[in-house]
N, C-alpha and C positions, 0 to 999 in steps of 0.2 A: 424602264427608263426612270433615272431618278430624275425629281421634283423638286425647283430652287423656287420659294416662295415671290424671290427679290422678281424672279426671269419671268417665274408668269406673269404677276403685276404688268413686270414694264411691256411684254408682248401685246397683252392686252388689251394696253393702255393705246396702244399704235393702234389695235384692231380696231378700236371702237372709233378712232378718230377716220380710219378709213372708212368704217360704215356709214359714219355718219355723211362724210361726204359723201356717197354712193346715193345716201335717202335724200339727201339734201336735193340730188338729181332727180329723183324718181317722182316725191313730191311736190317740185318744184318750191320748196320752203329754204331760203337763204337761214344762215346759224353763224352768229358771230363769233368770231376767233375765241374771245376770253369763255366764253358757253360753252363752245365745243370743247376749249382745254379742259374745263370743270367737268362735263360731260365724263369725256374720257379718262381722267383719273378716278373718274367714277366707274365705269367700265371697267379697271382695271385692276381697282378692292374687288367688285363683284366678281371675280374671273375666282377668288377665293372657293365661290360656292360647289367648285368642280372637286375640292377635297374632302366634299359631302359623301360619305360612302352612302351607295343606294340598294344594297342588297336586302333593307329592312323596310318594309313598305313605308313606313313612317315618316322615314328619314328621305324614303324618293318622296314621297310628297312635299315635303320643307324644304326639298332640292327645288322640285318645279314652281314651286309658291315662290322661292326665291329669287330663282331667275326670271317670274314674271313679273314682279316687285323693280327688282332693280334694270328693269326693259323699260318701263314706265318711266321710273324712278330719270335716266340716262337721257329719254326723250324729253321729258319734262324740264329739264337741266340743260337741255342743247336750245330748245325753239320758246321764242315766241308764240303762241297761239292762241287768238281769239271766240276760237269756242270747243266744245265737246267732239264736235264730230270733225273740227280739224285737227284734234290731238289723236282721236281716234287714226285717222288717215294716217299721217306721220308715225304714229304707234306701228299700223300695217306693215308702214312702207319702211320702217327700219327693222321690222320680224322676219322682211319678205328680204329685204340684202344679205342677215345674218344666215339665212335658209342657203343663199345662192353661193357666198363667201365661203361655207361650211360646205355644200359640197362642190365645190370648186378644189375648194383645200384636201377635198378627201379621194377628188380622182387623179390630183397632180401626186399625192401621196402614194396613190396605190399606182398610177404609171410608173414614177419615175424611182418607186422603192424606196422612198423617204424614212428612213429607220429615227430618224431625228425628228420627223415631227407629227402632231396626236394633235387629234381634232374630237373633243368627247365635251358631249351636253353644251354644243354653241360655243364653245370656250378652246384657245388656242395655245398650245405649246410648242416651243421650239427649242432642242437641245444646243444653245450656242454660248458660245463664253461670253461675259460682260464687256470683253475686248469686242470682241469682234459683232458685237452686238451694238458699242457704240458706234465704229464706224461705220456699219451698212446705215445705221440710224443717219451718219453725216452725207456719206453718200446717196442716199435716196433724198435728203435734204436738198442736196444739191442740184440732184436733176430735175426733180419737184419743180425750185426756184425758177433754173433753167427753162423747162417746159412752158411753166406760168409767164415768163415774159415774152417768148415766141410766141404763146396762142394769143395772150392781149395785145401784140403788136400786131399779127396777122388777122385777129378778127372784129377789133376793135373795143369799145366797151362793152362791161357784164349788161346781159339782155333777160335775168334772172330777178325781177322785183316783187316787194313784197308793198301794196299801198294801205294806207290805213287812215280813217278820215270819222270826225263826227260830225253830225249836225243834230243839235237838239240834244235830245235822251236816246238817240240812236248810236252806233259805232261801227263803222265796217271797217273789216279787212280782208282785202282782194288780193288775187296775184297780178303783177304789173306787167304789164308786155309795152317798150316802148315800141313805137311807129313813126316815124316821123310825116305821112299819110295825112296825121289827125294835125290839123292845122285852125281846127276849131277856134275862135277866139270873142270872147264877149267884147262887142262892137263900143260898150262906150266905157269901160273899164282899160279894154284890152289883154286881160287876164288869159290867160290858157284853158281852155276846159279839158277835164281828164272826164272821157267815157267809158262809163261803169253799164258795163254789160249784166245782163240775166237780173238785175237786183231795182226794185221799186225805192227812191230814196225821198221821195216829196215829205216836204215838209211843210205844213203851212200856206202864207200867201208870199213871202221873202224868198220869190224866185222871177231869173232872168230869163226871157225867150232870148236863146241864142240860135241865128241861121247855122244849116250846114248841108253843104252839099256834097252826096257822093256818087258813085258809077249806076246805084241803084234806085237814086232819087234825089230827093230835099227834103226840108222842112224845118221845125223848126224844137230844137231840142230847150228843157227847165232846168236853171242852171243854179246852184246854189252855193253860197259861200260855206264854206264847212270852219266850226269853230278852231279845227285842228287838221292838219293836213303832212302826214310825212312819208316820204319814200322808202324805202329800203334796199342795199342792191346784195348780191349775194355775199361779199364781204360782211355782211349784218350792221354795216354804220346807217341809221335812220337819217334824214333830213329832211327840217322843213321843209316845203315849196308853195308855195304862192300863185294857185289857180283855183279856178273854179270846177264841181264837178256836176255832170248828169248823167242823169239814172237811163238803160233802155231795157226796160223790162221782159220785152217780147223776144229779146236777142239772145243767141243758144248762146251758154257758158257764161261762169259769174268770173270777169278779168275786169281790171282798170288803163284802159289804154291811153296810152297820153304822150306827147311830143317830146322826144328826150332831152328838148331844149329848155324845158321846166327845173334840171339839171343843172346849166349852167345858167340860170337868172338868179340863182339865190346868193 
């Protein structure tokens, strides 16, 4: 099969953007648009390192060094992430799509006798003209679009958030689950409280007892103003919001749950 530098590039360049949206699932980590383009034309130079011949041991090694380089390199490029062992995760979970996508692509190959397309070292080719390469490109566009506004119409708004808040010399970032459930509210502010599960956040004496009561009790949760507070939703556009948060440390999983109506108050 010959090999058009231009075609790998742009296949690529689409593969890496679907991967990404596949991890984006997996990890539950939102990637904003302009990230993910960069991302993906980044992916897309990288696809170069497949016209690494590997038959000299040398050379397979500078092959694997490289594609573990620019795996890194493409994650680091797509996300946000506030520490080690969330990049690591993310890292995983875009190693663990690229594994599934590859052999996916390799048993639709070998069913359906795909002479047109090669699946070698993570990396995808497809024998198709630049014609007809654009328009499947406009056509999957289109349905894409298509799709996207039946599923946000039938299922309402993205339930995919990413929270991020300081207090002090501390900084977290959680994953957001709205509920509209949590109806929590500091009594003489009135402010919203976003409940941050699994994570101790005390700070000092500059906290509110706020009541709350659920199916499994009361009491009374410490609530604190954080210097900075923004949302994220899977689209990757951050916003301010203007609540208070508390910390419950004894409760399984580190999420920030909070009333979707924090949303529309800002």
């Amino acid at each position: 099969m010959d090999i058009y530098i231009d075609v790998l590039i742009v296949i690529n360049a689409y593969m890496t953007w679907l991967l990404l949206g596949l991890t984006s699932f997996l990890s539950k980590t939102p990637s904003a648009g302009k990230r993910r383009a960069a991302a993906s034309a980044l992916g897309g130079v990288s696809s170069l390192i497949a016209l690494i011949p590997t038959d000299v041991k040398l050379l397979a090694f500078t092959s694997m060094a490289l594609k573990i380089i620019s795996c890194l390199a493409i994650v680091a490029a797509a996300y946000r992430f506030g520490s080690a062992k969330k990049f690591a995760a993310i890292s995983l979970a875009f190693l663990g799509s690229n594994m599934l996508v590859s052999a996916a692509l390799i048993i639709l190959r070998e069913t359906l006798k795909l002479g047109n397309l090669a699946v070698y070292g993570g990396f995808v080719y497809l024998d198709i003209s630049p014609l007809a390469l654009i328009v499947t490109t406009a056509v999957i566009y289109l349905l894409i679009c298509r799709a996207s506004k039946l599923f946000n119409k039938n299922l309402g708004p993205l339930n995919s958030y990413r929270v991020d808040f300081k207090i002090g010399c501390k900084a977290f970032s959680l994953d957001g689950f709205a509920d509209t459930g949590n109806t929590v509210r500091d009594l003489f502010s009135g402010l919203p409280v976003i409940i941050c599960t699994g994570i101790d956040i005390e700070s000092g004496e500059n906290f509110r007892a706020v009541p709350y009561k659920t199916v499994s009790g009361e009491g009374f949760l410490y609530a604190f103003r954080p210097e900075s507070l923004t949302v994220t939703d899977e689209s990757g556009r951050p916003r301010e919001v203007s609540a208070l948060v508390a910390g419950l440390p004894n409760a399984e999983g580190r999420r920030a749950v909070f009333n979707p109506e924090i949303l529309s108050e800002i």
